[in-house]
C-alpha positions in Angstrom: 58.8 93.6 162.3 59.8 96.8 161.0 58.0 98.3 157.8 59.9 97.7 154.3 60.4 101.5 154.1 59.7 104.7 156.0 59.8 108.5 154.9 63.5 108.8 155.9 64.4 106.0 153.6 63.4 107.9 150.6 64.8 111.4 151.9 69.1 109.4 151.7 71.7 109.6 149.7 74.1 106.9 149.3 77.6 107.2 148.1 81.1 105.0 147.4 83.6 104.7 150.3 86.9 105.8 149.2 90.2 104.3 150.2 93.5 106.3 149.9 96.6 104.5 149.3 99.2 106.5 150.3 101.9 104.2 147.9 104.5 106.0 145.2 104.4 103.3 143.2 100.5 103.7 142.5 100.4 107.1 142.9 102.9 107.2 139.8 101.0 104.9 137.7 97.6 106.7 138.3 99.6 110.2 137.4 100.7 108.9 134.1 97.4 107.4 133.3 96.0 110.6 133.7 98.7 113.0 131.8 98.5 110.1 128.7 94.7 111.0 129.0 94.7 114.4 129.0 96.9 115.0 126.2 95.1 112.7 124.1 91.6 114.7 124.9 93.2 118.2 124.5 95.0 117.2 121.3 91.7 116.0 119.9 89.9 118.6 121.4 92.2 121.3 119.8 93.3 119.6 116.0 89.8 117.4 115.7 87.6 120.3 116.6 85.6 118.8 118.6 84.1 121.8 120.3 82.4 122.7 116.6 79.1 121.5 115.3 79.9 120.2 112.3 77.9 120.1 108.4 78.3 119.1 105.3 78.3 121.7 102.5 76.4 122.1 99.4 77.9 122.8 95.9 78.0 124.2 92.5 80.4 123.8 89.8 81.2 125.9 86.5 83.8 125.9 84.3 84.9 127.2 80.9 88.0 126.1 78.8 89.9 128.1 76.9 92.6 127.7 74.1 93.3 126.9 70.8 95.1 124.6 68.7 96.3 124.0 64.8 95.5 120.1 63.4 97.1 118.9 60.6 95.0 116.4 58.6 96.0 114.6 55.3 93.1 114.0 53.2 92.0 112.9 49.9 90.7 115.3 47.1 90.2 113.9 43.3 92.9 111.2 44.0 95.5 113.8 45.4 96.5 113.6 48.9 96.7 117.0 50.1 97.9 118.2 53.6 95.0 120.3 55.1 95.7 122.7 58.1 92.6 122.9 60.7 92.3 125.3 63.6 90.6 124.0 66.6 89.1 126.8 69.0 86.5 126.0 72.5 83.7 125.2 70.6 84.9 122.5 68.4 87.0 120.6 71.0 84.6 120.7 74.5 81.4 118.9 74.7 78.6 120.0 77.0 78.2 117.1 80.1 75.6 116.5 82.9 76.7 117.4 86.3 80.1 118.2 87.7 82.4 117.4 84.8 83.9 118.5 81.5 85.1 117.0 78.1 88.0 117.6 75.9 88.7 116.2 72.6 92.6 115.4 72.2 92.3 113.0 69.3 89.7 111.8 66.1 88.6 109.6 63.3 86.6 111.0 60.6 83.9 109.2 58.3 83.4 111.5 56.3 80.1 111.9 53.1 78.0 109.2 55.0 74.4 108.7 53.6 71.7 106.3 54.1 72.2 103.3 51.6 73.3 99.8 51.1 76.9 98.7 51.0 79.0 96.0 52.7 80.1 95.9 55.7 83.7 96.4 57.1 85.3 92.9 56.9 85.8 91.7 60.2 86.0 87.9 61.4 81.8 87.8 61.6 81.0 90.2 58.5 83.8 88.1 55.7 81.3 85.3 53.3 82.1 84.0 50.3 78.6 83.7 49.4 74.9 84.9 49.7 74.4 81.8 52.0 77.0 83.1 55.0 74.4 86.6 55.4 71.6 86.2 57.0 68.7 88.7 56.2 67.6 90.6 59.0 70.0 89.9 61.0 71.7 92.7 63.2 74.7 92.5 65.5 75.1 94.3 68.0 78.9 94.8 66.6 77.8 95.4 63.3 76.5 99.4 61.8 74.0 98.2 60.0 71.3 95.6 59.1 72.3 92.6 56.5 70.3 91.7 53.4 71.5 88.6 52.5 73.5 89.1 49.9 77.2 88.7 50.2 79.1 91.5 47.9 82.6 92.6 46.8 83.8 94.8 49.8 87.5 95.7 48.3 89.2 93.5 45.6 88.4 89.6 45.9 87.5 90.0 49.6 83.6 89.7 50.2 81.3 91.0 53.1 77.6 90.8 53.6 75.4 93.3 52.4 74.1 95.7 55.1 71.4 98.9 55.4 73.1 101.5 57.6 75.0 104.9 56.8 77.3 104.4 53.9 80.5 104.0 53.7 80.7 102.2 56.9 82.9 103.6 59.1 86.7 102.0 59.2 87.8 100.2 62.2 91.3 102.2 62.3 93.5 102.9 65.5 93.4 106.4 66.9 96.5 108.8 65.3 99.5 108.9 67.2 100.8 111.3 68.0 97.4 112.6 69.0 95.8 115.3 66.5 95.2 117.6 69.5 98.4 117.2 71.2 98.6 121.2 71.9 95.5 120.9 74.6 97.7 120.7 77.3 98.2 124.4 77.0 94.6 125.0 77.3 93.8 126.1 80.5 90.2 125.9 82.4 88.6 128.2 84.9 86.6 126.4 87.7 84.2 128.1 89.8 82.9 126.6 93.1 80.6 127.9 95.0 79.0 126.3 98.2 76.7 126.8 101.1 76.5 125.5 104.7 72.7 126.1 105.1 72.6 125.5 109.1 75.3 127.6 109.8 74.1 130.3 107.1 77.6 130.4 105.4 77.6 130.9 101.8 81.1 131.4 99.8 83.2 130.7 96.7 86.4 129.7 95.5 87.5 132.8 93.4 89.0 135.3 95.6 87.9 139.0 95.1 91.5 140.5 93.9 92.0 137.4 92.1 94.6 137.9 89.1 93.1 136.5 86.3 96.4 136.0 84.6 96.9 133.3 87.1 98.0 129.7 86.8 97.1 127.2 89.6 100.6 125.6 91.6 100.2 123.4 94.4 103.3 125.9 96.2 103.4 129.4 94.8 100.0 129.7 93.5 97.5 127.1 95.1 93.9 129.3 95.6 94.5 129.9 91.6 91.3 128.1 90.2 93.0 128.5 86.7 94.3 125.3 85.6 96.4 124.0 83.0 95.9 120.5 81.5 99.2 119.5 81.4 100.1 120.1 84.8 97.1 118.6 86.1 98.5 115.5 84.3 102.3 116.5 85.4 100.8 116.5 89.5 99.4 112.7 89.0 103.0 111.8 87.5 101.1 111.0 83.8 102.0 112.0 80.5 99.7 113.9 79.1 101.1 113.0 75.3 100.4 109.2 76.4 96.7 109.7 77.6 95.6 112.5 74.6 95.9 109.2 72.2 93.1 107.0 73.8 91.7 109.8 76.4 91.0 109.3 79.6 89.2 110.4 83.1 90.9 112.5 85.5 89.4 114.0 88.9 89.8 117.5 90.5 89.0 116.9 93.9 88.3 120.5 96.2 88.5 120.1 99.3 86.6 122.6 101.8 87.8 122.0 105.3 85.7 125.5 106.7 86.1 126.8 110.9 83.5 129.4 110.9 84.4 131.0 114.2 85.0 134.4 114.1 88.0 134.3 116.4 89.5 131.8 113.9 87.9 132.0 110.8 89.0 130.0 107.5 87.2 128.8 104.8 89.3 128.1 101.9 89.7 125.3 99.3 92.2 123.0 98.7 92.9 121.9 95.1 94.3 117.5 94.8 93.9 115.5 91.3 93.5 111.8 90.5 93.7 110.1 87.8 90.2 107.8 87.9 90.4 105.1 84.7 92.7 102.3 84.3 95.5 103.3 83.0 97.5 99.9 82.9 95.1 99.0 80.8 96.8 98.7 77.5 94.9 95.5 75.1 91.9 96.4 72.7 89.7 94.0 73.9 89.4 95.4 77.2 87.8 99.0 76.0 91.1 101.4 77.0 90.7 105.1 77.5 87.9 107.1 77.0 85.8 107.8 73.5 82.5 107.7 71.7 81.1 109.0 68.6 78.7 111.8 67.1 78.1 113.0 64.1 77.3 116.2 62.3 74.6 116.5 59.5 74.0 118.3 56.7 72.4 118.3 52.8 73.5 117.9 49.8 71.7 118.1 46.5 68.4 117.4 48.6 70.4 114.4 50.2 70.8 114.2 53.8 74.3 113.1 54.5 77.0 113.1 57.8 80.0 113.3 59.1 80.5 110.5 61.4 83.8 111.3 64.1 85.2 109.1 66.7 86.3 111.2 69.5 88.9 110.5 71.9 89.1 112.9 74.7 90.2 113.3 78.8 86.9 113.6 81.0 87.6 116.0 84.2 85.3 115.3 87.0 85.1 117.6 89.4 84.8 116.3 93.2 83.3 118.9 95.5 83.4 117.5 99.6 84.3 119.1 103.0 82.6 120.4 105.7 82.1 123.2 107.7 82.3 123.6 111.3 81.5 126.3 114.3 81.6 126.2 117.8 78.7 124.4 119.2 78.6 124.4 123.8 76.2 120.7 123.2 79.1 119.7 121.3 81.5 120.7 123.8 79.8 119.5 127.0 79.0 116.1 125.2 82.3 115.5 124.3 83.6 116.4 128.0 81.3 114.2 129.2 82.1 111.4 127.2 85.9 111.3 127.6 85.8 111.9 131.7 85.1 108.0 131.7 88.8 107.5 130.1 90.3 108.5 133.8 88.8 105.8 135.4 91.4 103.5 133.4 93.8 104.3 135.9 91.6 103.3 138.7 91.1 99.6 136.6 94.5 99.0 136.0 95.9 99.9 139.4 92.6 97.4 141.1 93.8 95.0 138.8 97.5 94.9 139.9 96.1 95.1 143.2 93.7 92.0 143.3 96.3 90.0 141.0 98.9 90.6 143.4 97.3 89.6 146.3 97.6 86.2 146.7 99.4 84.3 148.9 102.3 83.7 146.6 105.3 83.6 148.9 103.1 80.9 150.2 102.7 79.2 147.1 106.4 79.0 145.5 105.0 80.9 142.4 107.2 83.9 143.5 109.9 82.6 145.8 112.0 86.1 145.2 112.1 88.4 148.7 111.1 91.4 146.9 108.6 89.8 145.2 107.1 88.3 148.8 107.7 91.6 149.8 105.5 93.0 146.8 102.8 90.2 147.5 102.6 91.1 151.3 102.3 94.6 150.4 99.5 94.8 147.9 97.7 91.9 150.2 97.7 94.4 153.2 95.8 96.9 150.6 93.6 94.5 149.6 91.6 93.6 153.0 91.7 97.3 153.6 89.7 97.6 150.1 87.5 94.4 150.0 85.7 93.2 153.1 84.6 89.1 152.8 81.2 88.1 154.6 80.3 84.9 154.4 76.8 83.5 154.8 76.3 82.4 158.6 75.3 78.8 159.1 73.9 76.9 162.5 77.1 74.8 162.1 79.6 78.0 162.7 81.2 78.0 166.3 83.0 80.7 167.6 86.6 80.0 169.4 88.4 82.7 171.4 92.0 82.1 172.6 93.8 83.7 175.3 96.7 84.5 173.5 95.2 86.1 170.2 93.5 89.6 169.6 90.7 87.9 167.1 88.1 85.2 166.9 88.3 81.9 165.0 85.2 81.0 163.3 85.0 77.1 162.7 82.4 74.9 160.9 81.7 71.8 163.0 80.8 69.8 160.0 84.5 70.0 158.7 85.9 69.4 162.3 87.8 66.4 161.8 90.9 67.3 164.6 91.9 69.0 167.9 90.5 72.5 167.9 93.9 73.8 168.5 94.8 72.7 165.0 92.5 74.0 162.8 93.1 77.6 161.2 89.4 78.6 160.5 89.4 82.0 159.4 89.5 85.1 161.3 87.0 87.9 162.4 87.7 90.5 164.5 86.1 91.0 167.4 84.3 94.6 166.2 82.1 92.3 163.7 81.3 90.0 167.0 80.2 93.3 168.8 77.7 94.6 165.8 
């Protein structure tokens, strides 16, 4: 009995046994397979970049707004209503936000004179009583400005509301003007500087070119690396109206998009401006909070009082989206990604097996096929098939061997199954080089 293994055994290589099919038929399949293959890998070799190790970037935004703008107001002085003319410049209309994003005012409401006091409350459905029994003291909603006392007073001519502590007079539940008081801030125009960093690939840049014009207006053909905007043609590029939105306000993104090759033999790193408008604009009923607003107030004394002005803003909030990446060749990437697409050529090699071994059946023999050329097919891609698969089946003591005179190969028989003359049983045949092994 020989040993399990011996010092040549470990000292072999073993290798797959190729057979060549010398057929047009396959030969053209296996070529088209392979051209659809390469093409794909090149083309997303070459447009994906997939040579390039690729990072996200890091950011910065700042921005300033500029412009100006004249309000007309009509207010009330010692029972006159006079027409009062109001100019608007960067400081009164932009509001300093947390992270990537702006504010400007377009439209207001003015309570104007508030001090700290007792009066009644504006009537609404849950403030109106008709007596001290409908106000509950203490009691504080989270709708109402103020804190009730329990008494229910005269609010304006028979109509009653419960007494409340808060800032007095209580601020008027009134629509927003239209048209907006700020209509003219779609002429005001905003700088945006952007600057970002790829820290692996130790890439640092911004988005203001170095002979900039600074006269410049941003458009998406003839002027798109401006980063001078104007509001109303941000509003124009999402197809809104920036008339419709200054009423209620709104939110509006800027997105820049850095798409960065850092090779030296193809460098571009440049920004690419797009803008979204972010809030619902369908939405159009009260109840469902539209546009964008919310109230601050500015204080001041008089006679030793402290009193306020209490405004309502409405305004269009500009976030600024800052994403891309940055990529530069990288030869882990590009062996990897070789490496991982030289599997997509052995799809030829499946299909064609797979024709093969479906083909191969006997099924002239069968009917399923009765055409010649089919037959012909069958008979074809059988012939290919012994050549590529060899049967062995497990030998049994009941196997016997029969050699005719007349044929070039063996029969092999099981006894067990040997119901008739010898000379009429098929069995299955093996060629006489397997008997000589």
């Amino acid at each position: 009995m020989s040993a399990c293994c011996s010092c040549n055994d470990i000292f072999q290589y073993e290798t797959n046994k190729i057979i060549r099919i010398q057929s047009m038929n396959y030969g053209t399949i296996k070529w088209i397979f392979h051209v659809i293959i390469f093409s794909y890998i090149s083309f997303a070799l070459i447009s994906d970049k997939r040579y390039q190790q690729k990072e996200p970037l890091i950011s910065s935004v700042h921005t300033k707004v500029k412009g100006t703008a004249e309000v007309k107001m009509e207010i009330l002085e010692n029972g006159i209503k006079k027409m009062v003319s109001t100019v608007f410049d960067t400081a009164d209309y932009t509001f300093p936000l947390q992270g990537n994003s702006f504010f400007v005012m377009t439209n207001f409401l003015k309570t104007e004179g508030q001090q700290q006091g007792f009066c009644p409350e504006f009537p609404t459905r849950r403030t109106l009583c008709s007596n001290d029994w409908g106000c509950k003291k203490g009691w504080m909603d989270p709708q109402s400005k103020g804190i009730q006392t329990g008494r229910c007073i005269e609010y304006k001519g028979k109509q009653k509301t419960c007494e409340v502590s808060a800032w007095c007079p209580i601020e008027a539940v009134e629509e927003a003007p239209r048209p907006a008081l700020l209509n003219g801030a779609e002429n005001f125009t905003v700088l945006i500087k952007n600057n970002i960093d790829f820290p692996g690939h130790n890439y640092t840049t911004r988005n203001i070119l170095p002979d900039i014009n600074i006269t410049c207006t941003f458009h998406k053909t003839q002027n798109p690396q401006c980063p001078i905007f104007r509001l109303g043609d941000i509003f124009q590029q999402t197809g809104d109206n920036f008339s419709d939105v200054a009423i209620q306000g709104g939110i509006m993104g800027i997105e820049i998009h850095w798409d960065c090759n850092l090779d030296s033999w193809f460098h571009h790193c440049r920004p690419k401006y797009s803008f979204r408008r972010l809030d619902d604009k369908n939405t159009t009923t009260e109840s469902l909070y539209p546009g964008y607003n919310f109230r601050y107030a500015k204080y001041y004394k008089e006679n030793n009082v402290e009193k306020r002005t209490l405004i309502k803003v409405f305004g269009i909030r500009f976030d600024i989206l800052v994403f891309g990446t940055g990529g530069k060749f990288d030869i882990i990437q590009l062996v990897v990604y070789i490496g991982s697409t030289l599997s997509y050529f052995g799809l030829a090699t499946l299909f064609i097996d797979f024709l093969i071994n479906t083909y191969s059946s006997k099924c002239c023999r069968s009917h399923i096929y009765p055409c010649f050329k089919c037959c012909e097919y069958c008979a074809v891609n059988e012939y290919y098939y012994k050549k590529k698969c060899e049967t062995i089946v497990e030998p049994k003591p009941t196997l016997k061997y029969v050699s005719f005179v007349d044929e070039a190969h063996i029969r092999m028989v099981d006894q067990q199954l040997l119901r008739r003359r010898l000379q009429d049983v098929e069995g299955e045949e093996v060629p006489i080089l397997f008997m000589h092994s």
